[in-house]
C-alpha positions as CSV (number, residue, x, y, z in Angstrom):
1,X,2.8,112.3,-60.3
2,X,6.1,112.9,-58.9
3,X,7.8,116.9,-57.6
4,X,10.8,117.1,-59.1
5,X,13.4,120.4,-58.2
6,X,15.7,122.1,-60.4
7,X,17.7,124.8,-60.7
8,X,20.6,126.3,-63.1
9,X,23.1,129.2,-61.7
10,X,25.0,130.8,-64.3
11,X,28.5,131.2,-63.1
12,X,30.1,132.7,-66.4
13,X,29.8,132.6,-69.9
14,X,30.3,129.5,-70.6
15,X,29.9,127.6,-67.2
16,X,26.2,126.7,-65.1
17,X,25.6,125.0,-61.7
18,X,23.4,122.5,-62.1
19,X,21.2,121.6,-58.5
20,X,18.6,119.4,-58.4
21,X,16.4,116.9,-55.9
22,X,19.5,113.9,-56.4
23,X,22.8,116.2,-56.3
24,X,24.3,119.1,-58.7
25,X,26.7,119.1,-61.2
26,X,28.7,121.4,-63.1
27,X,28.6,121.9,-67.2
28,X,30.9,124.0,-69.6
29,X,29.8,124.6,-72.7
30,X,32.5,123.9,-75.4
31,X,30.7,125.4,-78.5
32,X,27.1,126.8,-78.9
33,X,25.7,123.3,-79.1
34,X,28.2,120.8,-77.5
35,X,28.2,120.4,-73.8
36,X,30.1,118.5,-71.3
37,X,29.2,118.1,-67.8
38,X,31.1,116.7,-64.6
39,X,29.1,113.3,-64.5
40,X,30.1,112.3,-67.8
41,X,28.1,113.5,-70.1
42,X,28.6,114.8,-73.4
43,X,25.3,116.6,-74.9
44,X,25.2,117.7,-78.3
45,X,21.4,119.9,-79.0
46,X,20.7,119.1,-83.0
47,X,18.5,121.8,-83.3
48,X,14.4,121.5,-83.2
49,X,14.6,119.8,-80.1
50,X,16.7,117.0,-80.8
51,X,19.4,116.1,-78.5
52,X,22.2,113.3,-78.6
53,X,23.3,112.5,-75.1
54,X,26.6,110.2,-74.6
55,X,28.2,109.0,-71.7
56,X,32.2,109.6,-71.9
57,X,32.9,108.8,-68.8
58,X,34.8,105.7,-67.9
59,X,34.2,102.6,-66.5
60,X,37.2,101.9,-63.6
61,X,36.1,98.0,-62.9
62,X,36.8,97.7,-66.9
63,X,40.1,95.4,-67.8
């Protein structure tokens, strides 16, 4: 069993710092159930604990 950290700062309304073991990020919250955070992720909660996660970012070694 693994220890893992986390922790979420709210910033504003619509904007959290993310900081965890690995790094932080930062996510903004376009609508009440669309996210998009600055690794590339686009998060979109389906209700009853469902999520869809998709990556949006781009690959640069792509031609």
């Amino acid at each position: 069993m693994g220890i893992s950290f986390r922790k979420r700062i709210k910033l504003d309304d619509t904007t959290t710092l993310n900081i965890g073991k690995k790094g932080s990020s930062i996510s903004k919250k376009i609508d009440d159930n669309i996210t998009i955070n600055s690794k590339g992720t686009l998060t979109i909660n389906l209700g009853d604990g469902l999520v869809f996660k998709q990556s949006i970012k781009q690959n640069k070694n792509k031609k």
